[in-house]
N, C-alpha and C positions, 0 to 999 in steps of 0.2 A: 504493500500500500504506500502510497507515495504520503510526502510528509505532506501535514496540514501548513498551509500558509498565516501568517501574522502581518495585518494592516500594522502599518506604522502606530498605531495609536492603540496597539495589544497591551502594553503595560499601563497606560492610562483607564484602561477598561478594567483592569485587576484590580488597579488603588480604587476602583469605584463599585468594588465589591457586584461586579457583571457577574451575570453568568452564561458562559461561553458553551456555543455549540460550532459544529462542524458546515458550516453551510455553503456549497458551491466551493470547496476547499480548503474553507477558509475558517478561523476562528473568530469567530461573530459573537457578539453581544445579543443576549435572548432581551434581557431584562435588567435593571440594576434592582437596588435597596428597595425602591419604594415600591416597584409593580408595576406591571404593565396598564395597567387601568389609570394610575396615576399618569403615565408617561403619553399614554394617548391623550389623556385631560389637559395635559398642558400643551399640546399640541394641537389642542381642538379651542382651548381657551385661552391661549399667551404666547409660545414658545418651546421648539424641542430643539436639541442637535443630536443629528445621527451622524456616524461614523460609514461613510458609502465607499471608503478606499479600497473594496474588493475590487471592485466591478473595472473593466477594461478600457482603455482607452488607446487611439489610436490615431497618426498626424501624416495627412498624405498631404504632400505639396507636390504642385504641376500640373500638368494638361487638362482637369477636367473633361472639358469638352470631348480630348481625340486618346484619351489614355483608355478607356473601356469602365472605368471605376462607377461610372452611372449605371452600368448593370448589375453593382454587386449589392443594390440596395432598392425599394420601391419606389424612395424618396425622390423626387427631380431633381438631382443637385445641381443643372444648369440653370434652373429658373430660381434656384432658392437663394434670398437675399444675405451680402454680406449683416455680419451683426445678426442674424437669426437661424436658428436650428430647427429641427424636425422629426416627430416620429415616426418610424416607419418597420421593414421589416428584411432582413435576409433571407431567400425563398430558395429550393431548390428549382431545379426542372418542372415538379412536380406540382408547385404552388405551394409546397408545405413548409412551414417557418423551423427555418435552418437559429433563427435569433431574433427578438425585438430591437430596436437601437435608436438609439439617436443623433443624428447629424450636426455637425454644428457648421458653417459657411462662414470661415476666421477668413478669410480674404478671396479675393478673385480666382487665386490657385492654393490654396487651401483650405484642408477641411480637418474635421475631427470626430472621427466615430468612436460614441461612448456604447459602450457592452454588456451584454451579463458574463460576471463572476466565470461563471461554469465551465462556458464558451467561449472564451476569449480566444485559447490558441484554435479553435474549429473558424473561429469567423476572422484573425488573420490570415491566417490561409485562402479562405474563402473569397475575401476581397481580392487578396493577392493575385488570385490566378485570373481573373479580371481585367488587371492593370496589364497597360504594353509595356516592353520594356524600349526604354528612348523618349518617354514620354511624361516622365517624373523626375525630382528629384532627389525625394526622399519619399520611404512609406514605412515609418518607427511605430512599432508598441510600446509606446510610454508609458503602462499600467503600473509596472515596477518603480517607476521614479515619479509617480502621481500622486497626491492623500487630496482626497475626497472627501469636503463637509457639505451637510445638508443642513440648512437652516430654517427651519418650517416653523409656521404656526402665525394668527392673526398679528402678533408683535414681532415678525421676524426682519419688516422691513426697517421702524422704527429701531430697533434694536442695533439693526448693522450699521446703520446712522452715524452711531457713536465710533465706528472702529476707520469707516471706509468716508473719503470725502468727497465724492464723485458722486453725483444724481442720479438714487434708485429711481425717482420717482418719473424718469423718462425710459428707464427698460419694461418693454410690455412682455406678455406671457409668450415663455418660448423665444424672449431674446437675448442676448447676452453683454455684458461688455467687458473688456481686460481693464483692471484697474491696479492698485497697487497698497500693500497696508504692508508694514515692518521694511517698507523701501524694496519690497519683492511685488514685479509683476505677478498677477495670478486673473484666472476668468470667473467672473461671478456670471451666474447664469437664472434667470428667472424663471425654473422649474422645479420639479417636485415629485415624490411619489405621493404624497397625502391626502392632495385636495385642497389643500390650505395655502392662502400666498406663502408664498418662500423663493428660497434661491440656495442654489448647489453653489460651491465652493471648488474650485481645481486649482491646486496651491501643489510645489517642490513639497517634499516628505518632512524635509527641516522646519519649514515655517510653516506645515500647515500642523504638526505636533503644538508648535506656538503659541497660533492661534485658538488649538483646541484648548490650550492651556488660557488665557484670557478669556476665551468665552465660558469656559466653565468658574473663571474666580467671579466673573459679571453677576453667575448666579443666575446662569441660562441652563437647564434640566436635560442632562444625556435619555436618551430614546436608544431602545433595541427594536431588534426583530421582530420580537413580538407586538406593538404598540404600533410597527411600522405595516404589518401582515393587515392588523383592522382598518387602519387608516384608507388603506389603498382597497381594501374589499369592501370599504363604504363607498367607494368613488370606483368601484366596477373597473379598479385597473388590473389587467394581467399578469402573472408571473410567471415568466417563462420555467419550463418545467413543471408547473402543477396545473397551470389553465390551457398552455399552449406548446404546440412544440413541433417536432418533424412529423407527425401524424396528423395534423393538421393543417388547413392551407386560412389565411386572416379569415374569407369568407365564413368558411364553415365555423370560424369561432365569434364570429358578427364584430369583426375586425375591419373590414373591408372599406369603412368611411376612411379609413389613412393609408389606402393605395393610391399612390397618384400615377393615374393611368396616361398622363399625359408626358409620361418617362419613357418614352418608345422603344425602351432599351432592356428593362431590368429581365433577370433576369425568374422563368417560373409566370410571366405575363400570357401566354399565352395559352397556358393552362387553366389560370383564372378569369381570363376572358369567355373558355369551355364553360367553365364550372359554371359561371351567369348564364351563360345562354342556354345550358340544359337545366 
């Protein structure tokens, strides 16, 4: 059995008396001291931080347009605006979801696919074999050198206020901007799994340990798995591996509002075009 992985912020979940399970490889936080109930409550009524630094990320710079990379996702990524990301999905031949993901459009030739945990080396590869080669100039798994915070909850904009001086209050939902706190660039992103305004955090492993460490003296309440499971199954979101997966195509899981069929390329389009018309 291969060794369990540890997010950057594994010893800060110890001192906070977590308790840790195995999830997608990883050693995750179920719960802390107080409970899950409490942890969803403040996330439904103030403020939570979740620890999201499993999950994958990946940074392709280059052609867009003539590298093939538009096929390795549902998303349109030539029509998709710099400054905003997208959901969408990795499909086989079949129609059936190889992975959920999200797009992010960091500049005219760059992008950035965030992942699940589980899946991360299946949908490097995946994208990979997509891309031409002569037609990039880089395409990095930065998962390993990433920590991931979530900041959710009705106070989570107010809150960051205090830390970041840049204007939350012109990113709309599913947009992003790079800003800078501790004199380190990092992308704040205005998404979530919860349902609740928030914004995702992608910060270096060093300052984003930091800043977990500041936002927990603020007197901001860590959130586990657990409180993060209700959150997202109050708001009918997926999880790959329990709701959706390669036995699946989005249709069949009533998915299908976030294919964008005006991507002439992706790839498993063809299949789901059948699956509609029968």
């Amino acid at each position: 059995m291969a060794d369990i992985k540890k997010t950057p912020l594994y010893s800060r979940h110890i001192e906070l008396g977590a308790k840790m399970i195995d999830f997608g490889g990883w050693y995750m936080s179920v719960q802390y001291r107080g409970g899950i109930v409490d942890e969803y409550n403040s996330c439904r009524d103030d403020i939570a931080l979740f620890d999201t630094s499993h999950m994958g990320e990946f940074i392709f710079k280059g052609d867009i347009k003539n590298s093939g990379i538009n096929r390795s996702v549902t998303q349109d990524l030539l029509s998709l605006e710099v400054g905003k990301c997208k959901y969408g999905f990795m499909l086989n031949e079949n129609g059936t979801i190889i992975d959920d993901t999200i797009v992010y459009k960091l500049a005219d030739d760059e992008l950035m696919f965030v992942v699940n945990a589980g899946t991360t080396n299946k949908d490097f590869d995946n994208v990979s074999k997509h891309i031409k080669e002569g037609t990039y100039e880089k395409f990095d798994n930065i998962s390993s050198d990433t920590c991931k915070l979530d900041v959710q909850g009705v106070n989570s904009k107010k809150f960051l206020k205090n830390f970041i001086d840049d204007d939350l209050d012109d990113i709309e939902f599913f947009g992003f901007k790079k800003s800078k706190v501790f004199g380190v660039e990092f992308l704040l992103s205005r998404t979530g799994y919860t349902g609740e305004l928030g914004f995702e955090i992608y910060i270096d492993n060093e300052n984003g340990i930091k800043l977990w460490d500041e936002f927990i003296k603020e007197g901001i309440k860590p959130a586990g798995l657990g409180a993060r499971d209700l959150l997202r199954l109050e708001m009918g979101y997926s999880l790959y591996g329990n709701d959706i997966d390669e036995s699946k195509t989005p249709i069949e899981a009533s998915l299908g509002f976030f294919i964008s069929y005006e991507n002439n390329d992706f790839t498993g389009k063809e299949a789901l075009l059948k699956q509609k018309k029968e």
